[in-house]
N, C-alpha and C positions, 0 to 999 in steps of 0.2 A: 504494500500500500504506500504510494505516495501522498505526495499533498496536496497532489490534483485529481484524487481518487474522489468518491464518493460511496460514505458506509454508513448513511445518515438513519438506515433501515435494520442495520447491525447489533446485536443487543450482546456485548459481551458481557461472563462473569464479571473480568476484571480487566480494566486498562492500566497498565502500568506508565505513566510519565518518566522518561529518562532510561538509558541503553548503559550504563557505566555499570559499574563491579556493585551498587545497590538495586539495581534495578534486574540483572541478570541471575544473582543471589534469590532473590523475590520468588523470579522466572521459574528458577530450579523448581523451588516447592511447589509451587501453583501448577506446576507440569505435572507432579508426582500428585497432586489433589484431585488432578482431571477436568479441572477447571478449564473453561474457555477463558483464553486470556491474548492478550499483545502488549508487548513493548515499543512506546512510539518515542524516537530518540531524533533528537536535533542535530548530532553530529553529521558527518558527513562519512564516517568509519566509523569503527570500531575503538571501543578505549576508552570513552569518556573523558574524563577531566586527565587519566594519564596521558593521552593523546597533545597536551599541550605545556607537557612538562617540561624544565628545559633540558639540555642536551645532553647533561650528567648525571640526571635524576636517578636515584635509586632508593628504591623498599626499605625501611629499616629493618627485615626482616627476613632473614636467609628462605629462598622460595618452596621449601618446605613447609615451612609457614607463614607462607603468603598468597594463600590456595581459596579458590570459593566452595564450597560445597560439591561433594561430589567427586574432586578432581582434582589433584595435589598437581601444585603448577611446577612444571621439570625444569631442575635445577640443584636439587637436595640442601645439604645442610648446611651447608657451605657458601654457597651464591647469594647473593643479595642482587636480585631482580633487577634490571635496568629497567629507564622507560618505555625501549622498545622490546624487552623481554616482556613487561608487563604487556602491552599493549597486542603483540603476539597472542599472548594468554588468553588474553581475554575474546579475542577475534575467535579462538578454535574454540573456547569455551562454550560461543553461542553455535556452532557449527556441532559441535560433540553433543549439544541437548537437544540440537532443534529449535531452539528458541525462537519464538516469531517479532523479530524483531524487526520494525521498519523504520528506516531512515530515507534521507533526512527528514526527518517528520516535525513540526514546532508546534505543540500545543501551545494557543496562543490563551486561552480562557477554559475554566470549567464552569458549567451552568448547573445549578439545580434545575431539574425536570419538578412540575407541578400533575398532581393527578393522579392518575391510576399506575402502578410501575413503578412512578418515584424512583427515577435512574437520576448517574449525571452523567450530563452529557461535555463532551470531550470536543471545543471547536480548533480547529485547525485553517491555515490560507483557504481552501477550499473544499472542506469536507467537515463531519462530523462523526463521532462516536457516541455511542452510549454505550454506558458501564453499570451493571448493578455495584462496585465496587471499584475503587480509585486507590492506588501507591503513587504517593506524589516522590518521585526518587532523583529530582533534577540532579541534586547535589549542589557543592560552593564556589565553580570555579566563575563562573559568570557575573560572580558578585562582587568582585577582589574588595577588600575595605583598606579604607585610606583613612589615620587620625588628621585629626583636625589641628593644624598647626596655623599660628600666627603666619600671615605674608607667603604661604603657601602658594597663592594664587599668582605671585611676581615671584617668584624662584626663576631665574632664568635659562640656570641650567636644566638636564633631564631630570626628568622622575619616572620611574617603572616600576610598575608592581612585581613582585613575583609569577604573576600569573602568565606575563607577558616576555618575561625572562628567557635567554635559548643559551647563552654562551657568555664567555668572559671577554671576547678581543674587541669587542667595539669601547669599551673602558679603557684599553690598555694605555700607560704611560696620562691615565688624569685622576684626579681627587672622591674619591668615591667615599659615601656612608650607607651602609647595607644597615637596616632598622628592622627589629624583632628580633628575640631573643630562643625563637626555636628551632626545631632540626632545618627549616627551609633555608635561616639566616645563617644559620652555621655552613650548611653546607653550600651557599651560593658564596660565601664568605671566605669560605678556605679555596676557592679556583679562583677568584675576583681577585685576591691579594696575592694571587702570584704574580699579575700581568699590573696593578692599581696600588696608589696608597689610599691603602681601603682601612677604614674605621666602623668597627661596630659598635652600634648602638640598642643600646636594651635597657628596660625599665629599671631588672633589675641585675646581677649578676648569675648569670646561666646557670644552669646544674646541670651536669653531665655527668653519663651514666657510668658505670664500671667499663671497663672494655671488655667483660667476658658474658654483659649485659644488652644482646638486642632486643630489639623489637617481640620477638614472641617471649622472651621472660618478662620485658617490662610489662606485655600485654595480660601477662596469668598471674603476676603479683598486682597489680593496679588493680586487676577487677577483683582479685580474693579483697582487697581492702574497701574497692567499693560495694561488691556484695554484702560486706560482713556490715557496714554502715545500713544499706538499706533494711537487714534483717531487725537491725536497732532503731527500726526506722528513723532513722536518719539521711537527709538528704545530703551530708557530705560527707568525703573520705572517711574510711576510718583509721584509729591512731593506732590500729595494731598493724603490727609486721613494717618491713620495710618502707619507706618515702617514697616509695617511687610514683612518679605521674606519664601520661603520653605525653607532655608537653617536654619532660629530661631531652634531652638530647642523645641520642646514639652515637657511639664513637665509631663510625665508617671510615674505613681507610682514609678517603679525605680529611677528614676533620679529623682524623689522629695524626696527618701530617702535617696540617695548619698547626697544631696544638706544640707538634715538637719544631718547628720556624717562627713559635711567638707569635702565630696570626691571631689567635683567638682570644684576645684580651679583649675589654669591652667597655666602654664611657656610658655613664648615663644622658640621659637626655636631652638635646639641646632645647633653647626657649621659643626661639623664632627663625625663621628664612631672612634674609635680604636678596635682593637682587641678585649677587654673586654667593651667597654663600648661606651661611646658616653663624647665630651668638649663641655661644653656650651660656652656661649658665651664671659663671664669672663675669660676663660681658665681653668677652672675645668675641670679633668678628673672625672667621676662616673665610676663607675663598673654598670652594664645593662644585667640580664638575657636573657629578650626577648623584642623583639616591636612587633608591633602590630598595623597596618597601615591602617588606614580609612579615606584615600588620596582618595577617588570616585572610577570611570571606566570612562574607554572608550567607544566607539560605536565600538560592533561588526560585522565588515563591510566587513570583509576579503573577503565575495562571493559573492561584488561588485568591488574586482576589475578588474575584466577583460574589466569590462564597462570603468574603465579610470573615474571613475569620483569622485574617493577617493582623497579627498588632503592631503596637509602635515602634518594637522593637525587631520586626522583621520578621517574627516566629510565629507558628500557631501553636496553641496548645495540647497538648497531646497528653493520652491516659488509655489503659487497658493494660494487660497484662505485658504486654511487648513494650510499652508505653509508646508508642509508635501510632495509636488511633488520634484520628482527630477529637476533640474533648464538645466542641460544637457542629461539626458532622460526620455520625456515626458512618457514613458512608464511603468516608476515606483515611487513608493510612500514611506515614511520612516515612522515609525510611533514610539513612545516610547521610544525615545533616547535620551529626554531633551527638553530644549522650543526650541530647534531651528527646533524639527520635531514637534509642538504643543504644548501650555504654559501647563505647568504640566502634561504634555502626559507620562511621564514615570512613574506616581502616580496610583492608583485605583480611586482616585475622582477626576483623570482629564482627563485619556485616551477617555472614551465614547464621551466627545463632540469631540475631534480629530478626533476618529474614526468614527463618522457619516459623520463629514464634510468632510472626507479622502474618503468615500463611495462614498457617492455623487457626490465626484468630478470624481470618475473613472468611475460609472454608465454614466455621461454625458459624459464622454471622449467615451467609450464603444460606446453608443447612437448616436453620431454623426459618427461612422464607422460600426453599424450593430443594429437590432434592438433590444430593449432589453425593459425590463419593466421599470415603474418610480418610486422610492422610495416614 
């Protein structure tokens, strides 16, 4: 289906919004549910938001565990995943289940249906969907977030987000400040300053993980401490066992050789931009080529608002067992946007469990309004 189709007469289960590693995760289970369903994806390939990673990106996470459901992505225990390894993965992924995925497809609006059915409906350039059931799985990368700094807007040199980042040579030999304090800033940080005099900047001073510490140990100590919080019902960490957060840093071969070249040291904040440069907070004026902003994203949410249920802060609210259900229409699901649509759901070794329990719950929603098979 493109998006000069017409399926205005079409009644799926479920429409999933967005083709990336939450949206495919979803797929899997919904396939195994027996559910009629489709994934309608904006890209123009395969890969989702890793598709525009830039050119040295890697997993924090050796590719044994950095697998979706189903399918241990090859590499073993050893490798830590590129972006084109990932992006690979993910392409054979939808090929190996079948997935119905159609690109480039832009869900531009979802509507509530009034009446008998009570679907939504799914609008697109030229066509439409209806879905007894909705997984909004956009994900962050279309949102990049920029803080709000003083004279911002007269900076004269560049500014680039992370999101828009591919390589270190167009920096080479001028003044660069790489801003954020997480693995994106570290690792765009440690190939920046080989070719730049590059300064990082972060709120506050880094934490960095053991080096015998990737990605899938941070990923199963972080959630033992966040599960053990929620069982105390409590909505934050908790203080038993190790400190560890996703936001640590992972020591990848790169940024363990920024670390032993003295790249990795880090200032805090400056006050304001001028013209040429940026004042710290002493009142130094520096001269500043370029920055280079690895401030996160947002949730791309734009073709939920007709529903009314985006707030001020970009988010909907969400509740159910997955915690992933919309909290004001039961008729859609969020998946890969942060822990607040499932604890490390926007990672590869966190999504799958989201997305089974996110399944299962729409399978039984599904089940109690028509019949359906059981996961």
């Amino acid at each position: 289906m493109s998006e000069n189709g017409d399926a205005r007469t079409q009644v799926l289960d479920v429409a999933v919004v967005g083709g990336g590693q939450a949206g495919l995760a979803v797929g899997y289970y919904l396939r195994r549910a027996g559910l009629s369903f489709a994934i309608f994806d904006a890209g123009v390939g395969p890969g989702g938001a890793w598709r525009h990673g830039w050119d040295s990106l890697r997993a924090f996470s050796p590719a044994l565990y950095s697998s979706l459901p189903g399918w241990i992505m090859p590499g073993g225990a050893d490798r830590y995943p590129s972006r084109d390894n990932t992006v690979e993965y993910l392409a054979r992924y939808e090929e190996r289940y079948g997935l119905p995925v159609y690109r480039p497809v832009q869900v531009k609006e979802i509507h509530r249906e009034f009446g008998e059915g009570k679907h939504l409906t799914l609008k697109m350039r030229m066509a439409r969907v209806r879905a007894r059931a909705v997984v909004s799985a956009t994900g962050t990368w279309s949102k990049p977030h920029l803080p709000e700094y003083s004279g911002r807007g007269n900076f004269r040199g560049e500014q680039l987000h992370s999101a828009h980042y591919r390589s270190p040579e167009r920096f080479a030999g001028k003044k660069v400040l790489v801003v954020g304090g997480g693995n994106s800033g570290a690792q765009i940080l440690a190939e920046v300053s080989k070719v730049a005099d590059a300064a990082w900047v972060t709120l506050d001073e880094p934490k960095f993980l053991p080096e015998d510490v990737d990605g899938r140990i941070l990923f199963e100590r972080a959630s033992a401490r966040y599960f053990a919080a929620r069982q105390k019902g409590s909505d934050g960490p908790s203080n038993e066992g190790p400190a560890l957060s996703l936001g640590n840093i992972v020591m990848l071969p790169p940024v363990r050789e920024a670390r032993e070249r003295g790249a990795l040291t880090s200032v805090r904040p400056f006050e304001r931009f001028t013209e040429r440069g940026v004042v710290w907070s002493d009142g130094t004026e520096e001269p500043t080529d370029a920055v280079i902003w690895c401030t996160g994203f947002g949730p791309a949410l734009d073709h939920l608002k007709p529903l009314g249920i985006v707030g001020p802060d970009g988010r909907a609210q969400t509740t159910g067992a997955a915690g992933t259900r919309s909290r004001e229409e039961p008729r859609l699901w969020l998946l890969g946007y942060g822990d607040w649509t499932g604890y490390a759901s926007a990672t590869l070794i966190g999504v799958g469990r989201t997305a089974r329990a996110t399944a299962k719950e729409i399978h039984e929603y599904l089940q109690s309004n028509s019949a359906t098979k059981k996961i």
